[in-house]
Structures are given as C-alpha cells and as structure tokens.
C-alpha positions as CSV (number, residue, x, y, z in Angstrom):
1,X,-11.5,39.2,-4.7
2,X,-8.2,41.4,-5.5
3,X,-8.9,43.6,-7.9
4,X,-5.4,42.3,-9.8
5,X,-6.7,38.7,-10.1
6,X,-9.4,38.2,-12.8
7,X,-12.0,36.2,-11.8
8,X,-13.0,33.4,-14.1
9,X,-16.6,31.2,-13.9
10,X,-16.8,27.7,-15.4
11,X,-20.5,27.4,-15.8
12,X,-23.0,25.4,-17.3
13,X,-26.2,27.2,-18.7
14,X,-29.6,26.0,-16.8
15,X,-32.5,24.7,-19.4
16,X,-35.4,26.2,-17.0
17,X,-33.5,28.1,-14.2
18,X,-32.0,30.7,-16.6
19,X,-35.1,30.3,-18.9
20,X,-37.2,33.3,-20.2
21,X,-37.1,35.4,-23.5
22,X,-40.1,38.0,-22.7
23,X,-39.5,41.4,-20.8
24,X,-41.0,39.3,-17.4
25,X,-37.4,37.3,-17.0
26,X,-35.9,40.4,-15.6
27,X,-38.7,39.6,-12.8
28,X,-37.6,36.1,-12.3
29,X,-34.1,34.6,-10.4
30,X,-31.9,33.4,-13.0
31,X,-28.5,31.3,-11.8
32,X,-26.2,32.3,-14.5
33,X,-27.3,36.3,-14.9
34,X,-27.4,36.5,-11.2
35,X,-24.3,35.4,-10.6
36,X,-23.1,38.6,-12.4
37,X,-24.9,40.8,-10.8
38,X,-23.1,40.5,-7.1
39,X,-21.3,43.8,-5.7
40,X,-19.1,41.7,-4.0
41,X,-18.5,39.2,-7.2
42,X,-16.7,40.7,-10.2
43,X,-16.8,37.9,-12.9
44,X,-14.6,39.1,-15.5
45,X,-14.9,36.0,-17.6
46,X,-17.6,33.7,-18.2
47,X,-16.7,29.8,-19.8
48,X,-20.7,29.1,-20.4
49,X,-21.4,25.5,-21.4
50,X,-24.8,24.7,-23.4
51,X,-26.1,22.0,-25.8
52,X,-26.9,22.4,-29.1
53,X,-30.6,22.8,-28.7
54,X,-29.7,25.6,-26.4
55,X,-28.1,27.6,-28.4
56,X,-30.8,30.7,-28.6
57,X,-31.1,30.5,-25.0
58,X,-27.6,30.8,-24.5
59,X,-27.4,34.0,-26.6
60,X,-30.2,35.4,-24.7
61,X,-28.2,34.9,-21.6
62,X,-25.3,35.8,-22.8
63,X,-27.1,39.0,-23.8
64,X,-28.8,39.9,-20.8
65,X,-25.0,39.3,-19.0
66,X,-23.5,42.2,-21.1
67,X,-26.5,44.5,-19.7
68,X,-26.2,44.1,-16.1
69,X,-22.5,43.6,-16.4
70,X,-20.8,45.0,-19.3
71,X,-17.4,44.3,-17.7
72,X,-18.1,40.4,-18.0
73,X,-16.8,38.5,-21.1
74,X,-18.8,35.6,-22.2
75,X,-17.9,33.0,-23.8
76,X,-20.5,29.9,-25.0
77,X,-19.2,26.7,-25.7
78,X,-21.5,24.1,-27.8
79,X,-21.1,20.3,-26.5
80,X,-22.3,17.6,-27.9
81,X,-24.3,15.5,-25.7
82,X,-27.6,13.8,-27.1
83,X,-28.7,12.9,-23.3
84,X,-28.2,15.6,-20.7
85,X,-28.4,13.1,-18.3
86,X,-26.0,9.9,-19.4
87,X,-22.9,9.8,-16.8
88,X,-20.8,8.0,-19.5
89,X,-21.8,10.7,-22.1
90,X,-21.5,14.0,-19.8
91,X,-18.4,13.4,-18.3
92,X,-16.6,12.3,-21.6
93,X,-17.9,15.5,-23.2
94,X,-16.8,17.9,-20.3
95,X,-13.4,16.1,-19.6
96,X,-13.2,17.1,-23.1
97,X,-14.0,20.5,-22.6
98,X,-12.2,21.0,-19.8
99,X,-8.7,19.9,-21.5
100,X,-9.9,22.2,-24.0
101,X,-9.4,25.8,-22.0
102,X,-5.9,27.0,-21.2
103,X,-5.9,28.2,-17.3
104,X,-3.4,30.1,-15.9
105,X,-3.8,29.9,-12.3
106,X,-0.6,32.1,-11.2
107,X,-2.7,34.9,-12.9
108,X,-6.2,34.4,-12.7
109,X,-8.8,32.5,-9.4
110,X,-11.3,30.1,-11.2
111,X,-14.6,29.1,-9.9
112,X,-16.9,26.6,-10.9
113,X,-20.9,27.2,-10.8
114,X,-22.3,24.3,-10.0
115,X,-25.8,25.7,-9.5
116,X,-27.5,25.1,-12.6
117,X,-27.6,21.9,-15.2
118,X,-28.6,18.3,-14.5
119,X,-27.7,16.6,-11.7
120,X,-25.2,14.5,-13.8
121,X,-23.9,17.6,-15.3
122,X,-23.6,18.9,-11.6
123,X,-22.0,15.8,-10.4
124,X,-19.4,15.9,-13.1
125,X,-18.2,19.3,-12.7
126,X,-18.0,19.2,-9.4
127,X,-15.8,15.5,-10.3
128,X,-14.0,17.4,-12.7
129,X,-13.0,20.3,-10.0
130,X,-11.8,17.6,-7.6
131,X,-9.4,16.1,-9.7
132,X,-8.4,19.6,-10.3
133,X,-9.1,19.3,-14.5
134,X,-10.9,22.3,-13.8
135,X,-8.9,24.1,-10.9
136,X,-11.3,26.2,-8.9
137,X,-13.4,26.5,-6.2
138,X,-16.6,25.2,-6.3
139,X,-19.1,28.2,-6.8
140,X,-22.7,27.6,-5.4
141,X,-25.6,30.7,-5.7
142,X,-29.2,30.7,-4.2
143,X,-32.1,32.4,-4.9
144,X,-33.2,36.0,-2.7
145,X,-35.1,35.7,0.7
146,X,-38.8,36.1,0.3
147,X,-39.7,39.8,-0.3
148,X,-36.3,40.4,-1.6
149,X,-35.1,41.6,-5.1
150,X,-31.8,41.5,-5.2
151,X,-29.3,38.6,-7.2
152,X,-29.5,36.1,-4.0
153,X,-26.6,34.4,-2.4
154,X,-23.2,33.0,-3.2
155,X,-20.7,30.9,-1.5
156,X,-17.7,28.6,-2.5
157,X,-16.6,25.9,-1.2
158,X,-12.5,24.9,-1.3
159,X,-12.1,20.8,-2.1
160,X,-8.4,21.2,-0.4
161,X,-10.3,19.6,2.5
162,X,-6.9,20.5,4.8
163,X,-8.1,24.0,4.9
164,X,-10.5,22.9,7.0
165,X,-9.5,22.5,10.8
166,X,-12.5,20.4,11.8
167,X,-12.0,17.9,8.6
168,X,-8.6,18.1,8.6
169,X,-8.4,17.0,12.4
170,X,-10.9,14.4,11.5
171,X,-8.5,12.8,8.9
172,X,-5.6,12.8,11.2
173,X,-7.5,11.5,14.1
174,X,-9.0,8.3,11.4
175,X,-5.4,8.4,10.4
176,X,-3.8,7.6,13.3
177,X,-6.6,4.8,14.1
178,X,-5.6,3.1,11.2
179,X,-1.7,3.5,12.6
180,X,-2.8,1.7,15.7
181,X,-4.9,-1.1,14.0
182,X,-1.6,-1.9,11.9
183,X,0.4,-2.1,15.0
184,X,-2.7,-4.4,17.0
185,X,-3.0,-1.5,19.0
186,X,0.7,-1.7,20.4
187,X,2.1,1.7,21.2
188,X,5.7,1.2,19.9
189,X,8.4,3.3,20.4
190,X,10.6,3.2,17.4
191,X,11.1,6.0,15.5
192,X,11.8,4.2,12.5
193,X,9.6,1.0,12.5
194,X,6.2,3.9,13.4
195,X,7.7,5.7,10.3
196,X,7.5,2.6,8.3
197,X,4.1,1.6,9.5
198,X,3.0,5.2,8.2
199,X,4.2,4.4,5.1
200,X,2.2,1.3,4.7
201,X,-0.5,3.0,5.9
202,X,-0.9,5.0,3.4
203,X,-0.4,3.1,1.2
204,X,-2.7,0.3,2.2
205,X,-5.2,2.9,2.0
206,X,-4.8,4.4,-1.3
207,X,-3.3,1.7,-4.0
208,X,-4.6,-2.0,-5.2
209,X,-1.6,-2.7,-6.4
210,X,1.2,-5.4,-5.3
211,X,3.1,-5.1,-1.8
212,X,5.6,-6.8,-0.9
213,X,6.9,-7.0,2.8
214,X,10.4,-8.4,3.0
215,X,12.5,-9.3,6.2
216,X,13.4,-12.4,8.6
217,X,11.4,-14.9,9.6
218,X,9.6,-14.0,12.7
219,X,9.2,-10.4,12.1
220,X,5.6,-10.0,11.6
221,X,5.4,-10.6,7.7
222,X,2.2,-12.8,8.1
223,X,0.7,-10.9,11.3
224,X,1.1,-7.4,9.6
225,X,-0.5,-8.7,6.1
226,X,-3.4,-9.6,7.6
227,X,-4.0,-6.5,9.4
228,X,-3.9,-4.8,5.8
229,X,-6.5,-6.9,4.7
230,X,-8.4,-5.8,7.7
231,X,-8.0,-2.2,7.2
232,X,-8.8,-2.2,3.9
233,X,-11.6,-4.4,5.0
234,X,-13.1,-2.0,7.4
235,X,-12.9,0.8,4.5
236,X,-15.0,-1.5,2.0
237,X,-11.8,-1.5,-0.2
238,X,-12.1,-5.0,-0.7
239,X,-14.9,-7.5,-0.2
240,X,-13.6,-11.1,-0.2
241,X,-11.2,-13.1,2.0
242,X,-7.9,-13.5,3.2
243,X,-6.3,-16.2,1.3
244,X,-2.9,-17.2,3.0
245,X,-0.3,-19.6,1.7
246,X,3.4,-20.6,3.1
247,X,4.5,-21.5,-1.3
248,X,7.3,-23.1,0.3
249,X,4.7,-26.0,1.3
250,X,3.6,-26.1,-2.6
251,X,6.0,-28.4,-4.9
252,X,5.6,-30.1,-7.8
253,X,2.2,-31.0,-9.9
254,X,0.2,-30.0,-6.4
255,X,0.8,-26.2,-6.9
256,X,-0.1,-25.5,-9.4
257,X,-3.4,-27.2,-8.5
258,X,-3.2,-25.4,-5.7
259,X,-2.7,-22.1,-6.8
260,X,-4.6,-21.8,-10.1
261,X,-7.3,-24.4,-9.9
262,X,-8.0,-27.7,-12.2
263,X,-10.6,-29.2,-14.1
264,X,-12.0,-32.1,-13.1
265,X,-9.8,-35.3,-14.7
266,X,-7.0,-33.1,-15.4
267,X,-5.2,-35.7,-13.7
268,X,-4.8,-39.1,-11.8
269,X,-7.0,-38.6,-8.3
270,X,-8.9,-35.3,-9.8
271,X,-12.2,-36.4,-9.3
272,X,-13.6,-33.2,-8.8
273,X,-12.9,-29.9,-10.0
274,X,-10.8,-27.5,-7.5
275,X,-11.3,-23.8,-7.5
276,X,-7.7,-22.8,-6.4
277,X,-6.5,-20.6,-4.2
278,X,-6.4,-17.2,-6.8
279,X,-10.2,-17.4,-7.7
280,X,-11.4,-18.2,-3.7
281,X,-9.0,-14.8,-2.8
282,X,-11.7,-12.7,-5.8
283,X,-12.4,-9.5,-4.4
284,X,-9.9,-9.7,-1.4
285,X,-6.4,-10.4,-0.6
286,X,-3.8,-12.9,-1.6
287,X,-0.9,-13.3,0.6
288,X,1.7,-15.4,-0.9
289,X,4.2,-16.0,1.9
290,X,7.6,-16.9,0.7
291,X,7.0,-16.3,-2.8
292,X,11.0,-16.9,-3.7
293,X,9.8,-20.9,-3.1
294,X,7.8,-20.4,-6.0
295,X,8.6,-22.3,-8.9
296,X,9.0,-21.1,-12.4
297,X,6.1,-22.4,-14.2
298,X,3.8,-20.8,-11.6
299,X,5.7,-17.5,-11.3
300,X,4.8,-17.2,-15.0
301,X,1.1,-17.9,-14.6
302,X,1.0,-15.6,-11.7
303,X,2.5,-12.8,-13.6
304,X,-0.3,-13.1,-16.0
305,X,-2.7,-13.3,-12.8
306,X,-1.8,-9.8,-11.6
307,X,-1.6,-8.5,-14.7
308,X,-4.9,-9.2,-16.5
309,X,-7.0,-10.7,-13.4
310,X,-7.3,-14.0,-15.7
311,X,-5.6,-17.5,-15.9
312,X,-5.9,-21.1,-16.8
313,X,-6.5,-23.7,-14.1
314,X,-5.0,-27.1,-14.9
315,X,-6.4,-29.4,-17.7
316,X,-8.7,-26.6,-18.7
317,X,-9.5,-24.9,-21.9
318,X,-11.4,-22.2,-20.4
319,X,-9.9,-19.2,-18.7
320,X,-11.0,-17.8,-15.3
321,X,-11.2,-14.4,-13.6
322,X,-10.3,-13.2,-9.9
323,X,-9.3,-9.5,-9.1
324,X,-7.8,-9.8,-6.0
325,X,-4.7,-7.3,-4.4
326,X,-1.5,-9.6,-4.3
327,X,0.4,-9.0,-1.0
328,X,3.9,-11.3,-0.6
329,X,6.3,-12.1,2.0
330,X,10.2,-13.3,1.8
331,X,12.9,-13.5,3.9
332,X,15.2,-13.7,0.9
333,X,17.2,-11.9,-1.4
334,X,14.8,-11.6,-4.1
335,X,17.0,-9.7,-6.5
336,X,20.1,-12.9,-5.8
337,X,17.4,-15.6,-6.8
338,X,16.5,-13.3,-10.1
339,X,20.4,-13.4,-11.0
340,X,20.7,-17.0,-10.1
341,X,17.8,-17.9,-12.8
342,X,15.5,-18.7,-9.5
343,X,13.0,-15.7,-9.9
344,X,11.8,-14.2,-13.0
345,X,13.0,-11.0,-13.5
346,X,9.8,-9.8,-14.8
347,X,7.6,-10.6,-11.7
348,X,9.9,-9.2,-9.3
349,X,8.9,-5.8,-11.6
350,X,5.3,-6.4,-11.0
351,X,5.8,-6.7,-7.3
352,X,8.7,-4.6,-6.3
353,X,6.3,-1.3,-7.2
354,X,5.8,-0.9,-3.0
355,X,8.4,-2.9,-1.1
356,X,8.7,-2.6,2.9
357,X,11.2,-4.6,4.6
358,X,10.2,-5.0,8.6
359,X,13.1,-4.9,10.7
360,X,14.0,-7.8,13.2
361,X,13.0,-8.0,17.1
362,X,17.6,-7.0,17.7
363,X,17.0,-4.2,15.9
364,X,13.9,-2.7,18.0
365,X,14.6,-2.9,21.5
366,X,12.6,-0.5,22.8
367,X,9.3,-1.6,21.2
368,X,10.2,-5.3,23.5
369,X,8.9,-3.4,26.2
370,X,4.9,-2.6,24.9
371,X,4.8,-5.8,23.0
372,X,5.7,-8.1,25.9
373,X,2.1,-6.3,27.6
374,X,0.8,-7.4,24.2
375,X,1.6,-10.9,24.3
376,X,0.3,-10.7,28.3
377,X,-2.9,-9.8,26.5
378,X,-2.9,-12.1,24.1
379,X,-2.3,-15.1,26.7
380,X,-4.6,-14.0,28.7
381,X,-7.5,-13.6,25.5
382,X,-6.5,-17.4,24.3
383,X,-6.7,-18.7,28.1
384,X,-9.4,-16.9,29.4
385,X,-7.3,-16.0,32.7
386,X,-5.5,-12.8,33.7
387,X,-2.1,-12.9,33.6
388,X,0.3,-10.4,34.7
389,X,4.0,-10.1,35.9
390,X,4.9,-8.5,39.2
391,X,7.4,-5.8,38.8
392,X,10.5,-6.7,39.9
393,X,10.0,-10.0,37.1
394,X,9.2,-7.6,34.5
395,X,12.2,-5.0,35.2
396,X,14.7,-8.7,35.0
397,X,13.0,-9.9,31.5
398,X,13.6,-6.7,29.9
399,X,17.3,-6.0,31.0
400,X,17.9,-9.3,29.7
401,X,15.4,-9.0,26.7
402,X,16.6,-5.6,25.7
403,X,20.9,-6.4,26.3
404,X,23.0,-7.1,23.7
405,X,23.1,-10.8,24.5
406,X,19.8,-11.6,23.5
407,X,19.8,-12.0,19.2
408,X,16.4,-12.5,19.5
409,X,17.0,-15.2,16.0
410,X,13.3,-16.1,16.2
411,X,12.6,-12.7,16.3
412,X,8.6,-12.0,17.9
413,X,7.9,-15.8,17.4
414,X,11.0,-16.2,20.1
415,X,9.0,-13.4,22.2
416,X,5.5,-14.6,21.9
417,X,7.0,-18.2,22.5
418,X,8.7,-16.8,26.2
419,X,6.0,-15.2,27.6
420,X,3.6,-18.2,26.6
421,X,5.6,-20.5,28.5
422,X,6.0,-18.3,31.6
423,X,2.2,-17.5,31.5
424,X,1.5,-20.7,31.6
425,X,4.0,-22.2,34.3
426,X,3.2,-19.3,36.6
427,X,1.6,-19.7,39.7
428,X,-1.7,-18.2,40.0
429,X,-1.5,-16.5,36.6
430,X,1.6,-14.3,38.1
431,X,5.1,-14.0,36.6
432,X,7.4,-14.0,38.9
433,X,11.6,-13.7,39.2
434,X,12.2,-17.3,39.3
435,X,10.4,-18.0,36.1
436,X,12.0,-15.5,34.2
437,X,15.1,-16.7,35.3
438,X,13.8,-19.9,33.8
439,X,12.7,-18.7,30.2
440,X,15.9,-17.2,30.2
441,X,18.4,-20.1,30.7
442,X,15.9,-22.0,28.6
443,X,16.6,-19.2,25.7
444,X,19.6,-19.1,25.8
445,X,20.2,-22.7,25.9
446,X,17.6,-22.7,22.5
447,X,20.1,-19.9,20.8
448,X,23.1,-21.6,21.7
449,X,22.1,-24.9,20.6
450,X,20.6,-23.3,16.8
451,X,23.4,-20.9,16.4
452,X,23.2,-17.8,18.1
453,X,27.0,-17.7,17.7
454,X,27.6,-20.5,15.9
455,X,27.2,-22.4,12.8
456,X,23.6,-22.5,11.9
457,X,23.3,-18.9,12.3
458,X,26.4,-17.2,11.8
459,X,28.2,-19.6,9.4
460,X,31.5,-18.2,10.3
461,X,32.0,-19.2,13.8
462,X,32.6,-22.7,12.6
463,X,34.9,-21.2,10.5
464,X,37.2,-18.7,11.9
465,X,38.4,-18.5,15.4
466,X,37.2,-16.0,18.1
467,X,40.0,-13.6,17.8
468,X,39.4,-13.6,14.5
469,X,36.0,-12.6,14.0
470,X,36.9,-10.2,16.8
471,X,38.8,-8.1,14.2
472,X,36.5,-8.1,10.9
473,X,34.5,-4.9,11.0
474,X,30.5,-5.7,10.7
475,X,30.6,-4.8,6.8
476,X,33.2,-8.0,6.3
477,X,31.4,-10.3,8.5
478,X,27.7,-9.9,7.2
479,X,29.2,-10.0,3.1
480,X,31.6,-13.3,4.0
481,X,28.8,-14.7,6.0
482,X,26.7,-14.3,3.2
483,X,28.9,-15.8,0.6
484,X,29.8,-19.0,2.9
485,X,25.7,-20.0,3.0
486,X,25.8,-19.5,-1.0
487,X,29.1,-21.6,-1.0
488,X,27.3,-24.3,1.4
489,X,24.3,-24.4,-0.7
490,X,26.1,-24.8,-4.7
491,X,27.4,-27.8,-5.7
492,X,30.6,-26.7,-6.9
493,X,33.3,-23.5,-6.4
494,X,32.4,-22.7,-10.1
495,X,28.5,-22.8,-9.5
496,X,28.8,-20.7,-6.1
497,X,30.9,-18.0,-8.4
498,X,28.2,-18.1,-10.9
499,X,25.7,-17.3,-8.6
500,X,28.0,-14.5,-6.5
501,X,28.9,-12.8,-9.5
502,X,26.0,-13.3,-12.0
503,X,26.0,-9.2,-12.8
504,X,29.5,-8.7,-13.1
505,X,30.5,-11.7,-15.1
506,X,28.3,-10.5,-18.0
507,X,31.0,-7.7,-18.5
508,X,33.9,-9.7,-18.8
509,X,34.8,-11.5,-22.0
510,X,36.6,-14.7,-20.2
511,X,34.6,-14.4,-16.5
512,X,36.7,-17.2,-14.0
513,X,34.1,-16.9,-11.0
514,X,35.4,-20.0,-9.2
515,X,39.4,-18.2,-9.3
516,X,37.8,-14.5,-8.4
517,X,36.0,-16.6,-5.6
518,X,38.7,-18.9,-4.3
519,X,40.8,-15.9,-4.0
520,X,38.3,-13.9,-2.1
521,X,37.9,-16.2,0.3
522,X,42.0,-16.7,0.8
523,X,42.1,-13.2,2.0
524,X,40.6,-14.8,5.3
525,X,42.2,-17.8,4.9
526,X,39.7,-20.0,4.1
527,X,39.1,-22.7,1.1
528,X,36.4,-23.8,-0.7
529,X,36.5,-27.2,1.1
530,X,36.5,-25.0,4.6
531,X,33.0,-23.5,4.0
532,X,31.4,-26.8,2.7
533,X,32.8,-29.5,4.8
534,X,31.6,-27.3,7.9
C-alpha cells in the first residue's frame, strides 16, 4: 500500500475467533489482532463493530491491537442487535452504521474484513461493500500453515468485477447473446437499430419497470416484446406468462371485463367469474399493444394497476393483486392523443419512463438483406421443407427490395408476406428469377392500390399535383401530411384546430384555431373542404 494513503479496516469483532483473556491467546490465531500484525499490511485505522455483550472482549482486542501495532488506531462501535444472526435486524443496524462513518476515499483505501462474525453479519458487509455503502475492497485473512507462527494470510478481493479480464469477457460474451436473442439471431447491419437493441438490452435486463416501444405498424413491436419476455425469462427475472392484447379489439363494457376481471353476475351473460387479463399476466409480462385504443375508464384503472399491483375487477367489492412488468406498443402519437383529451396525461408519465421507437423496414435497408435469410428460415421451420433462392434471384429481390421504390408501408409484415408467397410457389422449394419478378409486380401493384403514393398513405397526393409536391422540402410534406389526416379525422375546421393547437391555444386569451388553421393550410392552397372531401 503507498505509504501516503492510510489504510482503513471495517471489521466486525469475532465472539470465538478473536476469543481469549489469559496469557495463552497470544498462542492462538486471532482474525482481528492478526490482521494487524502483517509486514506487508499497515492498518492505520481500525472501525471495529461489536455487540453489547461484547464489550470486554472488544477492549481486550482492542488492547492487544495497540501492543503488536501501536501505529493502529482503534475505534469500537456498540450496535444494537439482540440476535446476531436476524438478516432483517443485522443489516438495518449496519446500514446504519455504515451511514454513520464519513469516508474520504480521494485520501484514504478502505477494506472490509469479512473474516470474522456470523455468517449474516458476513453476508451483510460484504452486501453493504457491493452497493458501495461501505467503499472498499473486500479483505479476507486465514489462519498460518501447519507448523507456522506467524499472523497467516490475507487477500482482497475488488467487487468492480470489470477488473477482471476472465469475468469481464464473460459478461460481454452473455451480453452479446442476449443482443442476438433480441434480434432472433439476425445479424443486422444497422448501426443505429444494433445501437437501439443495446439499449433495450440493458435495460430489459436490469429494470421492472414500464417500456414502451413505439413506431409503425409492422416494425416488430409485437415480435421484439416477446423476445423481452423471453430474455428476462431465461434470467428467472420473471416467472409467469406472456399476456398479449391488440386494446384496439377491446371496446365498450367487454374491456374492461377483459382487462381487469369480473365477478360472477356483475352483468347480463356473467355466469361465471373471469380472471382477466392483468391477474393471468402475475409474475410475467403484459403487453398491451396499441394502448392509445384504450379508453379512459380503463387507462385510469390501469394507472392504479402499475402503480400499486392492485385493482377492482367488475361488480366486485374485493380488490385483487398481480405484479406483472407492463410492456406497450403504439403506432401513434401518444403525446397528440394526451392534448386531444384521448390519453391521460398521467399514464403516459408512468410509461414514458423507457420509451424506444423501432424504425421502419425504408429506413433500414441494409438489415433486408440478413432478414430475408431469416424469413427463408422461418418458411422453411413452419413447412418442414428447405427452401432456398438461387443467386441470381436473390441479387434481383434485393436491388429491388433495397431501391428507393420500394416504401416497404407494411414494413417486415410486407417482407415476411413476399418471401412466404415465393417459398411457397417455388418449384422444388427453389426461388428463382421469374418468381421474384412475380412478388414484385404483385407488390407493387399492393402499394399502389393502398397508397404508396397516393391517398391512403400519403394524404397529399390526392391533394396537390405532382409538381407540386415535387417542390415542398421533406419537413413541409410530413407536418402538412400530418395535419390533413387530423383535418380528415375531426368533424369540423374548429375541432381539427383544437386538436392541432391544444398547447398553444392555452396562451392566448381569444385562441381562433379554425382561422390560424384555415390560413395555414391557404399557404398551399388548399381549404378545409379540399382535405375532407378527398
């Protein structure tokens, strides 16, 4: 140890290890005077811990310290515990302690002997180190070899486990497993969609808390929340099931039913009580898919779910408890339904803590490539058949698939779709040229008849003429597009306004949304009767 750096030993004082009051305990290997006695261990301070029945013993030691090494300090500290070997009790009383002793690591190494004590009392230093409430090294002596004299052995051991090269390649090695098992094994290739998948990663791994995974439909919302609950799985993080529900296929009375249970009679045809959805998810994961379709009444009651793990089913005067992790999907603007009075602002809070949006199919090109070998695999596990795709088939599916005239508006669900059909119209189990050149007039054909460039999808190509949209940068096309479907979807210019400028508005003392709207959209000269009669 540098001679600069005072060396300081947390320590708790050993009932029969560091025993003995006669002249014959000098003969005998005592933990907590040994450790003192080291050539090549200066202890400069010692923080002994003893209980109150202990107290002589603790002097004797403390005594016998300032004989064999007067340059040692000890200090005893008298804690309160009535059973030495209570979990509850110990570690309360030592976290207490612990918060108790000012350390000033930038001037002084701290070790913690954990070689004497209970087990518990072991246990909980050494619990107390790793949380770093006592920040040290872990400090373990043992007795001298047979025949030997001298104070024994010491060692310490460092709980920053990445200063060790075997662990530490261990973790990144288990770490990069659980990369692959979110991607299904796929070896994608974009820089920013692997970045994102290490983000949920770890955070899969270390929080039970909400997640929510935003983006369009298609992109993997369901496929990647399931693969969570799988990870998590294979760690024993969680022990039930995976509970998945589309909320847009809940209305009225039946989801609430659906969601939170009911009592048998709570109404007309409830013969029989119903568990719900919440309480069969207890222990596991939840994953409420399109969560914005949830109505009011049970984004209230779900709030309370999450929050205190209890909640009333229907017609019943008795609460229920399931602690389940809540994972949800959407494809829409979350924050726009909150202004709009469609989402309560208060559960968005709850489960906007970790929110990942997963980019669409357009936007990662380069990952087409390794998942169209996926969905090969995947064909080929449902069939039971080996399918491939002969080169020259492959190299014409992915100039198409990866060019900018493929929008991809299904997103994987379009992918997964293609390849299915070509697997299963190929000869012999073998793609070949013709029939990609037949999945892609039929795509294209599918993207032109939804919308790839027209209304359904872009609302503005019903709209505005070619050579128009030719000249509106990117930034004006997505925000007009976006305000068209809002104008399409109110029932008035002033209701459309309310909802486009529900932040704003709340500044102004006399707020006329439909005029600030009807002259936005005259800068590109449209009306209000243009975006709903199209």
């Amino acid at each position: 140890m540098p001679s600069h750096r005072p060396t300081v030993v947390v320590g708790i004082l050993g009932l029969r290890l560091d025993a003995g009051q006669t002249e014959e305990r000098w003969t005998r290997w005592r933990p907590t005077v040994s450790l003192c006695q080291h050539e090549d261990l200066v202890v400069d301070r010692l923080e002994l811990v003893h209980l109150p029945s202990e107290r002589d013993l603790a002097a004797v030691v403390a005594g016998d310290i300032g004989t064999v090494s007067p340059e040692t300090v000890v200090t005893c500290h008298e804690i309160g515990v009535a059973d030495p070997w209570d979990f509850e009790e110990v570690f309360a009383s030592l976290h207490g302690f612990a918060r108790s002793l000012e350390f000033r690591t930038d001037d002084e190494d701290y070790l913690i002997h954990i070689t004497t004590g209970t087990h518990v009392q072991q246990i909980c230093l050494f619990l107390l180190a790793e949380s770093r409430h006592l920040p040290g090294r872990i400090l373990q002596c043992s007795p001298p070899r047979r025949g030997r004299a001298d104070a024994g052995l010491w060692r310490t051991i460092d709980l920053d486990l990445s200063r060790y090269d075997s662990i530490a390649a261990r973790f990144a090695l288990e770490r990069r497993e659980d990369l692959s098992f979110l991607k299904s094994g796929i070896d994608t290739r974009s820089p920013t969609f692997n970045a994102l998948i290490g983000r949920i990663e770890r955070v899969a791994v270390a929080s039970p808390l909400p997640i929510l995974l935003t983006g369009p439909t298609g992109a993997g919302k369901s496929h990647l929340a399931r693969r969570i609950y799988e990870l998590k799985r294979r760690r024993e993080q969680v022990r039930g099931d995976f509970v998945e529900v589309n909320c847009a296929t809940l209305r009225g009375d039946q989801a609430m039913s659906a969601l939170f249970g009911h009592a048998r009679g709570a109404f007309t045809g409830a013969a029989v009580a119903r568990a719900g959805l919440l309480r069969a998810a207890d222990r596991g994961v939840l994953f409420l898919d399109e969560i914005g379709e949830l109505g009011l009444d049970e984004q209230a009651m779900l709030l309370r779910a999450i929050e205190e793990r209890r909640f009333l089913p229907v017609g019943s005067d008795t609460e229920v408890a399931s602690d389940f992790q809540l994972l949800a999907g959407t494809n829409a603007d979350l924050p726009a339904a909150v202004g709009a009075g469609r989402f309560r602002a208060d559960l968005l809070a709850r489960i906007d803590l970790w929110t990942f949006s997963l980019p669409g199919l357009a936007t990662r090109r380069e990952d087409i490539a390794p998942n169209l070998d996926y969905e090969l695999e995947r064909v080929a596990a449902r069939s039971g058949r080996r399918v491939t795709i002969n080169r020259e088939a492959r190299e014409r599916f992915l100039a198409f698939a990866e060019g900018p005239d493929a929008p991809w508006l299904g997103n994987f669900r379009d992918l997964s779709a293609a390849v299915e059909r070509m697997a299963t119209l190929a000869p012999s189990g073998r793609i070949g040229p013709a029939d990609v050149d037949e999945e892609i007039d039929r795509l294209r054909a599918a993207w032109e008849g939804s919308g790839a460039g027209g209304a359904a999808n872009d609302p503005l190509a019903a709209l505005l003429p070619r050579e128009q949209l030719a000249t509106l940068d990117l930034f004006d096309r997505l925000q007009l597009g976006a305000i068209v479907d809002v104008c399409r979807k109110s029932r008035s210019l002033s209701a459309a306004g309310r909802e486009l400028f529900a932040v704003s508005r709340q500044a102004k003392a006399s707020p006329n949304d439909a005029d600030r709207l009807r002259k936005y959209l005259a800068r590109f000269g449209l009306t209000w009767h243009d975006t709903t009669s199209s």
